[in-house]
C-alpha angles and dihedrals in degrees: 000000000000143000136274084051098290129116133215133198118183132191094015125123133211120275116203124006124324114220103191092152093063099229117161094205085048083058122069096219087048089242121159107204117104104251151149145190120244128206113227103211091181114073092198097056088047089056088048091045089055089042081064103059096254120136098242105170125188133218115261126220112264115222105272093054128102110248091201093056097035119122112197121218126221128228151178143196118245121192113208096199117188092170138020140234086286095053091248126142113262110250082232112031115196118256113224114183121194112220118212115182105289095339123121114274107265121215118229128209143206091280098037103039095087099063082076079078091064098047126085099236130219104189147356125204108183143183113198124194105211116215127191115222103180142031088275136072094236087059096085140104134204119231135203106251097164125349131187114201115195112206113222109230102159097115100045110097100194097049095085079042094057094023088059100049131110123274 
């Protein structure tokens, strides 16, 4: 975590499917809103996190594993808004780059952001605004303030061939 009320998380991924274009036949719950799911890797900042009030849940062990070795992971839900209730655009509006190899971060927009949910992804560093929507604490959502996506490109072998050419 970090100070000023925002939280960060670094060298983490997505679990489970992203939904940033905000499709609701893309989302398995049919939701709209532009969201994903964030691995904590730090267990301590999950337990502050739920010491918090925020709904940090955590993976379950599938049948064929073994309950005694499980490690559970922790995760939260992150909203990437671009517009409120009213359709307007946000003041402040979050600033998603895309990360391809050792090219210069690109920054994605509102039209752009949802092709994030078509990409195999390396790694996710993320700053996230909460913001309370209710009297109680539990009553609070995490919000996408800047976020670098790293593409994983590992296992393409013509990427170093195109990535290398004259311009």
């Amino acid at each position: 975590m970090a100070g000023n009320n925002i939280i960060t998380i670094d060298n983490t991924r997505f679990i489970y499917e992203t939904n940033f274009g905000g499709n609701p036949e893309g989302d398995r719950f049919g939701d709209r809103r532009r969201k994903c799911n964030i691995v904590i890797p730090d267990e301590e900042q999950a337990k502050d996190l739920m010491k918090a009030g925020f709904r940090v849940r955590s993976t379950k062990p599938k049948q064929d594993d073994d309950p005694t070795t499980f490690v559970p992971e922790y995760f939260i839900m992150a909203i990437l808004k671009y517009r409120d209730k009213s359709d307007n655009k946000v003041k402040y509006p979050p600033k998603v780059y895309l990360v391809v190899d050792d090219d210069d971060p690109v920054l994605m927009d509102e039209d752009t952001v949802g092709e994030l949910d078509k990409i195999r992804v390396k790694n996710v560093n993320v700053v996230l605004n909460p913001y309370q929507y209710g009297s109680s604490p539990e009553e609070q959502n995490l919000y996408i303030r800047t976020m670098y996506v790293e593409q994983d490109i590992d296992d393409d072998p013509y990427a170093a061939h195109y990535r290398n050419r004259k311009k």
